[in-house]
N, C-alpha and C positions, 0 to 999 in steps of 0.2 A: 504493500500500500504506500508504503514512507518513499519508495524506490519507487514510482514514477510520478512524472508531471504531469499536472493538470493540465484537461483541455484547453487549447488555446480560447474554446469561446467561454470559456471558466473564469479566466483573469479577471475580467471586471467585477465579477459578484464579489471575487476571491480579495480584490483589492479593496471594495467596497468594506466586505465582512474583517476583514485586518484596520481598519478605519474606525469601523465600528465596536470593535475592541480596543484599541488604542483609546477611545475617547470613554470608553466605560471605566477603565484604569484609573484612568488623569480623577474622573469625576469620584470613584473613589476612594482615590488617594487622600483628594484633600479632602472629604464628609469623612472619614477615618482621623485624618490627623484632625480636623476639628473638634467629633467627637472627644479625641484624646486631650486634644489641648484643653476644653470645657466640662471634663466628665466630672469636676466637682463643683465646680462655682464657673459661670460667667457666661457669656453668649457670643457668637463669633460676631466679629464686626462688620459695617456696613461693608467695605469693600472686599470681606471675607462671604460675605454672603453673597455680594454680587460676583464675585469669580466662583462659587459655588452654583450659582444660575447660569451663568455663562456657560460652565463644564456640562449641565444636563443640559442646556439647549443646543450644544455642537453633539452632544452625544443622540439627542433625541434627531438632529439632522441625518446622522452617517445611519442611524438604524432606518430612516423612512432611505434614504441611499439604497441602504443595502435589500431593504424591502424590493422596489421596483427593479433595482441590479439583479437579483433571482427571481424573480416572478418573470422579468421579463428570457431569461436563462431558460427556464422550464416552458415558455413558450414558443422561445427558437432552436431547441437543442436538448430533448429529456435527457440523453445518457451524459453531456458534460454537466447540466444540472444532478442527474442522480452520482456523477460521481465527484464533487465539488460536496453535497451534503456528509455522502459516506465517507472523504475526506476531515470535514472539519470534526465530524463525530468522533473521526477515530485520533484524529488530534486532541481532543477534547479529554479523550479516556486517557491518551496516554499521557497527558500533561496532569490528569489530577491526582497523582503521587507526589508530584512536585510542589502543590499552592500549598502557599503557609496556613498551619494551624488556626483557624477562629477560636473564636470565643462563642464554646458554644449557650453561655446564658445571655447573648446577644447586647447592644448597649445599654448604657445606665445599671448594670447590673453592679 
């Protein structure tokens, strides 16, 4: 699976879907160090909040992105669609040994 390329008409969803990752990161990075910076007293700041809005609003763009980049994928081309999904799945498995330990009694605990 790891050993071949994705179809060429793949790329766009493919670079979409890595876009749309990247900006899910960014936006939990900072609501994480917020959380941490405020988890006994105080409230993030106006301009903390506003780059906190800013991060889900670029983030809520690459997923409508990556939306129409695969819908329109599965309507020009089902097998580089069905192997683009069976790609990111099997990326998905293999990376989850790797992401750092939560907290599993979640914030404010």
């Amino acid at each position: 699976m790891f050993d071949q390329p994705l179809p060429d008409a793949a790329r766009h969803a493919w670079q979409a879907y890595n876009a749309m990752d990247a900006t899910r990161q960014r936006h939990f990075l900072v609501l994480q160090g917020l959380e941490a910076k405020y988890k006994k007293y105080g409230s993030a700041s106006e301009s903390e909040q506003a780059l906190l809005a800013r991060l889900l609003r670029d983030h809520d763009e690459q997923v409508a992105r990556f939306k129409r980049a695969i819908g329109e994928l599965a309507r020009t081309d089902a097998a580089a669609n069905a192997a683009l999904i069976e790609y990111i799945g099997a990326l998905n498995a293999a990376l989850g040994p790797f992401q750092p330990a939560t907290d599993e009694a979640g914030p404010g605990s």
